[in-house]
C-alpha positions as CSV (number, residue, x, y, z in Angstrom):
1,X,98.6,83.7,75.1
2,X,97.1,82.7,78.4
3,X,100.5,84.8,80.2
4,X,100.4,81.7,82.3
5,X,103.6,80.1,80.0
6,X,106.4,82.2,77.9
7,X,104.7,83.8,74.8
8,X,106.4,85.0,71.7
9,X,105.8,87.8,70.2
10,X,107.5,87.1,66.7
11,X,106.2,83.7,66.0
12,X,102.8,84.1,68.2
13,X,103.2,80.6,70.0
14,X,103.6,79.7,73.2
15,X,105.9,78.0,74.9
16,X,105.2,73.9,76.3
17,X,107.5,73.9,79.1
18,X,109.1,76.8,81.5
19,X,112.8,77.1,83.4
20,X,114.0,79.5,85.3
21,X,116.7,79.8,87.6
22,X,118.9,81.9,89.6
23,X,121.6,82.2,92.3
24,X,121.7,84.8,95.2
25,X,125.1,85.4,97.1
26,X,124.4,86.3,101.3
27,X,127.1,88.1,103.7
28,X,125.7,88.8,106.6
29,X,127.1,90.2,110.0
30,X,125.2,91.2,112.9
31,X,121.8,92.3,112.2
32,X,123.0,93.4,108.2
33,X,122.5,91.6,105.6
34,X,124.1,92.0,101.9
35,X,122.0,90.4,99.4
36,X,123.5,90.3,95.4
37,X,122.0,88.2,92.5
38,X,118.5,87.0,92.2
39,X,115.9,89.2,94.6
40,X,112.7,88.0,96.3
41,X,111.1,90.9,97.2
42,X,107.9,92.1,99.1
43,X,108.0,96.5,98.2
44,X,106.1,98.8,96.5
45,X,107.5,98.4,92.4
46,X,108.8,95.0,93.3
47,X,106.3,92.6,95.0
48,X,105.8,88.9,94.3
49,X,102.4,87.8,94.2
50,X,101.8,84.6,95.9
51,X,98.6,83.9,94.2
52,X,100.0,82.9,90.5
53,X,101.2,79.7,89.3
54,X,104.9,81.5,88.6
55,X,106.9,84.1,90.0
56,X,108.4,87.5,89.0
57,X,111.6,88.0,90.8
58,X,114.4,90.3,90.8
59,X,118.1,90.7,89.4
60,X,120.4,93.2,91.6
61,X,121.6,94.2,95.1
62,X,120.2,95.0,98.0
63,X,121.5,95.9,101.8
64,X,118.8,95.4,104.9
65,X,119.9,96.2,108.6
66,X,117.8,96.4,112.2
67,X,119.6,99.6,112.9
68,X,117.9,99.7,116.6
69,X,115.0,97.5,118.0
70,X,112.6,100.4,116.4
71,X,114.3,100.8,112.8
72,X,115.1,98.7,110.0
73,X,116.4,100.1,106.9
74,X,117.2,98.4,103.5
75,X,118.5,100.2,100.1
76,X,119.1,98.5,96.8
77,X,119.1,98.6,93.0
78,X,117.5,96.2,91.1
79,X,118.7,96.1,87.6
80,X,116.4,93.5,86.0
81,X,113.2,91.5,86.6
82,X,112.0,88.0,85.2
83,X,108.5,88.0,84.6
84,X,105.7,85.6,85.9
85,X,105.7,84.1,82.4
86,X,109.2,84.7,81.2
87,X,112.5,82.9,81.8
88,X,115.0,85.5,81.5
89,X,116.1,88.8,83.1
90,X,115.5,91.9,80.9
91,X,115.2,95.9,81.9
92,X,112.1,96.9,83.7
93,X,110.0,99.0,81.0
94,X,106.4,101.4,81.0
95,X,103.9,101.3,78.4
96,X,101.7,103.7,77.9
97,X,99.5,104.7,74.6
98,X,101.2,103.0,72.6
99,X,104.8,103.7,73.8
100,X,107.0,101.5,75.7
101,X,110.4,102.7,77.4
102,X,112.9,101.1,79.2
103,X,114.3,101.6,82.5
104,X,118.2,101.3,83.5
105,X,117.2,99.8,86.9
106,X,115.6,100.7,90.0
107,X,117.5,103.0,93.1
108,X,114.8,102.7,96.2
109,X,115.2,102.6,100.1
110,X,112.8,101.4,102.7
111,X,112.4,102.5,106.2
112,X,110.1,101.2,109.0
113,X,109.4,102.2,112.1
114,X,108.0,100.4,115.0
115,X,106.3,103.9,117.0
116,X,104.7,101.5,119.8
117,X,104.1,97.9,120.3
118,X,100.7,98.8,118.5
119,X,101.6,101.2,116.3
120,X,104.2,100.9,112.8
121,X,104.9,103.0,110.4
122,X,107.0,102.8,106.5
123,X,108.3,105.2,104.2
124,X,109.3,103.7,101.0
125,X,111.2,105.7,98.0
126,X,111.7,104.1,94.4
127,X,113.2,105.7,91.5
128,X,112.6,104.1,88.5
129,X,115.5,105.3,86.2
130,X,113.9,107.5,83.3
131,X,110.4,106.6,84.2
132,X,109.1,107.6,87.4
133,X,109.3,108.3,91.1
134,X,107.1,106.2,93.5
135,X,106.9,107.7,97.3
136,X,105.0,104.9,99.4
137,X,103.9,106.2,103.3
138,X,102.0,103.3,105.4
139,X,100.6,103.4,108.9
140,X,98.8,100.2,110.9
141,X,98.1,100.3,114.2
142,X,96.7,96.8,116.0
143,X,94.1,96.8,119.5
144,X,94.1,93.5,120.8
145,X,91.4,92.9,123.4
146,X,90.7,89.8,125.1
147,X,87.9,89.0,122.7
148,X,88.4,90.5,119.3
149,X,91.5,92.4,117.7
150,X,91.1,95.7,115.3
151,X,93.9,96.5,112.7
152,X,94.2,99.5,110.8
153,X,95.8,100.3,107.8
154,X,96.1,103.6,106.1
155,X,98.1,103.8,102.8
156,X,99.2,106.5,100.6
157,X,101.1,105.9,97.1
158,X,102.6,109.2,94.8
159,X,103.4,108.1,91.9
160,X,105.2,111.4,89.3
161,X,107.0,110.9,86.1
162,X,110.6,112.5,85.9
163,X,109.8,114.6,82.8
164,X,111.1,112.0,80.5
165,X,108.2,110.7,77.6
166,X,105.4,110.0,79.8
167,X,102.8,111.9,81.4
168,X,102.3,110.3,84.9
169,X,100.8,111.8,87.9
170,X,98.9,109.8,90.1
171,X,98.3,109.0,93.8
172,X,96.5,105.9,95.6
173,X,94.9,106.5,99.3
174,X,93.6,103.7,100.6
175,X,92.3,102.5,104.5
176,X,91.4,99.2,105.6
177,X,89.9,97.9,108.9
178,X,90.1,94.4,110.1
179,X,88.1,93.0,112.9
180,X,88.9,89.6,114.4
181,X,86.7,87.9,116.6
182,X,87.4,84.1,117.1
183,X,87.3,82.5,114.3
184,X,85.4,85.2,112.2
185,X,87.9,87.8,110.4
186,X,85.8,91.1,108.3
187,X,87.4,93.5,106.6
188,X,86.0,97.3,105.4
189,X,88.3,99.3,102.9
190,X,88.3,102.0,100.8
191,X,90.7,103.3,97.9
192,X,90.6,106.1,95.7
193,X,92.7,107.4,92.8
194,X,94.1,111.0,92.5
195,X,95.9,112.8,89.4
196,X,96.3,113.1,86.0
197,X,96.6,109.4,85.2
198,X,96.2,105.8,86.0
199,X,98.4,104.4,89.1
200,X,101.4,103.3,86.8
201,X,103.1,99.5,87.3
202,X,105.5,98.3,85.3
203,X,105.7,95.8,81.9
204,X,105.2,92.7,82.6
205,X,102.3,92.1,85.3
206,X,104.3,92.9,87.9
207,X,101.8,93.2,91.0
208,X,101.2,95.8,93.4
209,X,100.5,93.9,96.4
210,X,100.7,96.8,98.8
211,X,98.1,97.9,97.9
212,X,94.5,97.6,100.8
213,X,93.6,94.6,99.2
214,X,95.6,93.2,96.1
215,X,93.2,91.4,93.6
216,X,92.9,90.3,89.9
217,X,91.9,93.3,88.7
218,X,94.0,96.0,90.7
219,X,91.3,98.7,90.6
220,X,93.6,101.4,89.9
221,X,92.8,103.3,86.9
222,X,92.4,107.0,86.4
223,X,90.2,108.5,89.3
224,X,88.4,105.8,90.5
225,X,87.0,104.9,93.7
226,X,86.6,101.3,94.6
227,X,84.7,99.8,97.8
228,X,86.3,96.3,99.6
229,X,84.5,94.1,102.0
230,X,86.1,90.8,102.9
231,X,85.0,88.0,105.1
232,X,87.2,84.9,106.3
233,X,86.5,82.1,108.4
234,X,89.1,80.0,110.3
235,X,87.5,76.2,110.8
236,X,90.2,75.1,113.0
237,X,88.1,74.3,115.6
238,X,86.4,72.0,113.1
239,X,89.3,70.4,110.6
240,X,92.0,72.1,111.4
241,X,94.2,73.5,108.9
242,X,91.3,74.5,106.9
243,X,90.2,78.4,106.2
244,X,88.2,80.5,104.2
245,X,87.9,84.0,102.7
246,X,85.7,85.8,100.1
247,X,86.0,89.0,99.2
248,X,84.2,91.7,97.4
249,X,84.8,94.7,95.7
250,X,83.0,97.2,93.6
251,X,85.2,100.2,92.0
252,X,83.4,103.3,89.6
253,X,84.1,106.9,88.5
254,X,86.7,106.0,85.9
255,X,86.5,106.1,82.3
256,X,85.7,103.3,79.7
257,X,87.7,103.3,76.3
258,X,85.0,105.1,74.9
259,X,85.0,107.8,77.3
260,X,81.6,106.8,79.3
261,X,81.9,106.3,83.1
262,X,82.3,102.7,84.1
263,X,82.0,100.9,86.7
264,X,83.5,97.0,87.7
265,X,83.4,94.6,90.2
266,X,85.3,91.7,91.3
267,X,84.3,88.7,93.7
268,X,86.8,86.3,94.9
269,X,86.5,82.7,97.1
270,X,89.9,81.6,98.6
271,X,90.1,78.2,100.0
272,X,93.3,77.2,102.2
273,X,94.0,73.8,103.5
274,X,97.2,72.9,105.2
275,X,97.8,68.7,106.0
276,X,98.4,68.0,109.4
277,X,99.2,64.2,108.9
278,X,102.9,63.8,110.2
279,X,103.7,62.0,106.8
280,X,102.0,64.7,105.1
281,X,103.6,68.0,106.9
282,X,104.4,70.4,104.9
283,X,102.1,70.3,101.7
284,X,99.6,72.7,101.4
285,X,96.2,73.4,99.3
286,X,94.9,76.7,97.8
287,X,91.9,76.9,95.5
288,X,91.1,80.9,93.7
289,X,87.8,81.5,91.6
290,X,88.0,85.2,90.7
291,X,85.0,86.3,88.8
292,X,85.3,89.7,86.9
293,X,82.2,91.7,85.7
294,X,82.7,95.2,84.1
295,X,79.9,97.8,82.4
296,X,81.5,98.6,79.4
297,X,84.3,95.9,78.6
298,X,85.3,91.9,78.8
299,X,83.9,89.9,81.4
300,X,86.2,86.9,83.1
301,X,86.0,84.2,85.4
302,X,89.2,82.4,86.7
303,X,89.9,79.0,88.9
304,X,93.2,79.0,90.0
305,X,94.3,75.7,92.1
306,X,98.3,75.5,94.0
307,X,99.9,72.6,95.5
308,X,102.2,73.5,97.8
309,X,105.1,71.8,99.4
310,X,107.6,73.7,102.2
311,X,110.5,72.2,103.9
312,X,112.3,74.4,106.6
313,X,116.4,73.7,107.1
C-alpha cells in the first residue's frame, strides 16, 4: 500500500479509483457562524495538509464568532474523520504498541487574540474522548520595517492521556524566526520533545500542521530535538507567479527500535508556479521532492507534483 489510494486490510489490495463526498449545512448571522456536516479544518488534532494528493476532513459541528475586533472564538465536536486515503467517515482512533482504541469524538474550543496590531496570541483545548487531552498555546509577533519584516513564532503543545489504556505524556516547544527582505525569505527554528512519550496524532495520517514547520517526517518522537533552516525565493520580479523554497532539517536524541540513539534528517525543494495568462487564471503548479535519510532505519525519497485549479464565486 502506497496510502496514496484506499487499502484493504482483509484482502491486501488496493483500491483503482477513489470517491469521496460530503455536504456541510451554514447558518450564519452577524459575525457567527454555525457549521454542521462535513468539516475543513486548520487546528491542532484536525489539520488538512495541503501538501498530499487527497484530503482528510471532518464529520461534526462546529460554532466560530468575532466576539469583538480582538477575539474570535470557535467550539465544536467532531465525531468522525475520512482519511487521506479513505472514503468513508469512521471514529478517530490511537495506536500505540500494538493496541489501537477508538475515540467517541472530539469536544475542543479555540480562542485567539489579537494583543496589538503586531502581536497575536491562541489558546487551543481538544479532548479526545477516551484518549487524550491536547492544550495548544501560540504566540507570533510581526516587525515590519521599510526594508525587511521579522516574524516570530513560539509554540507550545501538552499532550496527557486521560488514564484510559495508554500511557501518553508529552509536550512539543517549538520557535521559529522568519526574516523577509525583498524577495529573499530565511527561516531559523527549533523544536524539542518533552515527557514520557512520543507527541501522539491520531490513526490515519492525520497531520499536525501546527507544528514550526510541518514536513514528511513530523520529527516528533520521544525526546528529540530537531534543528529547521528554510530558504525561499520569490522570482516575481523575474516570471512572476513563480517561487521557491527549500528547507532543511536535522532532528537527534531519540531512540531507534533497537534502543540506540538516532539521528534523521529531511531536505525538501518546493516549487510554486501560478499562470498569469487571463485564459489560464486560476490554475496553479506545485512540485515536492522530499528526501528522507535516517541512522538506524529506512531511507525514502518522494516527488510529489499538484495541478491546481481555483474558481472564486
Amino acid at each position: 500500500a502506497d496510502t496514496v489510494l484506499p487499502f484493504n486490510k482483509e484482502t491486501q489490495s488496493q483500491a483503482s479509483d477513489y470517491l469521496k463526498y460530503g455536504a456541510t449545512l451554514k447558518l450564519g448571522y452577524d459575525k457567527t457562524l454555525l457549521s454542521v456536516g462535513e468539516l475543513w479544518l486548520d487546528l491542532p488534532v484536525t489539520a488538512v495538509d495541503a501538501s498530499r494528493q487527497l484530503l482528510a476532513s471532518y464529520w461534526g459541528t462546529n460554532l466560530k464568532s468575532q466576539l469583538s475586533d480582538q477575539l474570535y472564538a470557535e467550539i465544536g465536536r467532531v465525531e468522525k474523520v475520512s482519511p487521506r486515503n479513505e472514503e468513508d467517515f469512521k471514529k478517530f482512533s490511537f495506536t500505540a504498541n500494538g493496541i489501537t482504541k477508538e475515540s467517541d469524538g472530539l469536544n475542543y474550543i479555540d480562542l485567539r487574540y489579537q494583543f496589538t496590531p503586531s502581536l497575536k496570541g491562541e489558546y487551543y483545548f481538544g479532548n479526545l474522548e477516551d484518549l487524550y487531552n491536547k492544550h495548544y498555546v501560540g504566540l507570533e509577533h510581526n516587525w515590519k520595517q521599510p526594508n525587511f519584516a521579522l516574524t516570530s513564532k513560539f509554540k507550545y503543545f501538552n499532550a496527557k492521556d486521560d488514564g484510559n489504556t495508554f500511557d501518553i505524556d508529552a509536550q512539543n516547544i517549538g520557535v521559529l524566526e522568519t526574516l523577509k527582505v525583498k524577495n529573499h525569505t530565511f527561516g531559523l527554528g527549533y523544536q524539542q520533545i518533552i515527557g514520557e512519550s512520543a507527541y501522539p496524532l491520531p490513526d490515519g495520517f492525520l497531520p499536525e500542521t501546527y507544528f514550526i514547520n510541518w514536513n514528511a517526517t513530523g520529527f516528533f518522537k520521544e525526546d528529540e530535538r530537531s534543528y529547521h533552516v528554510m530558504y525561499g525565493y520569490d522570482f516575481k520580479d523575474y516570471v512572476p507567479g513563480l517561487n521557491a523554497m527549500v528547507k532543511y532539517v536535522y532532528g537527534h536524541d531519540f531512540k531507534a527500535a533497537n534502543g540506540e540513539k538516532n539521528h534523521e534528517t529531511e531536505s525538501n525543494v518546493i516549487l510554486n508556479y501560478a499562470f498569469q495568462q487571463p485564459l489560464l487564471k486560476g490554475f496553479a503548479l506545485q512540485y515536492i521532492r522530499i528526501d528522507y535519510n535516517v541512522k538506524h532505519g529506512n531511507d525514502f525519497g518522494e516527488d510529489r507534483l499538484f495541478v491546481n485549479y481555483t474558481k472564486k464565486f
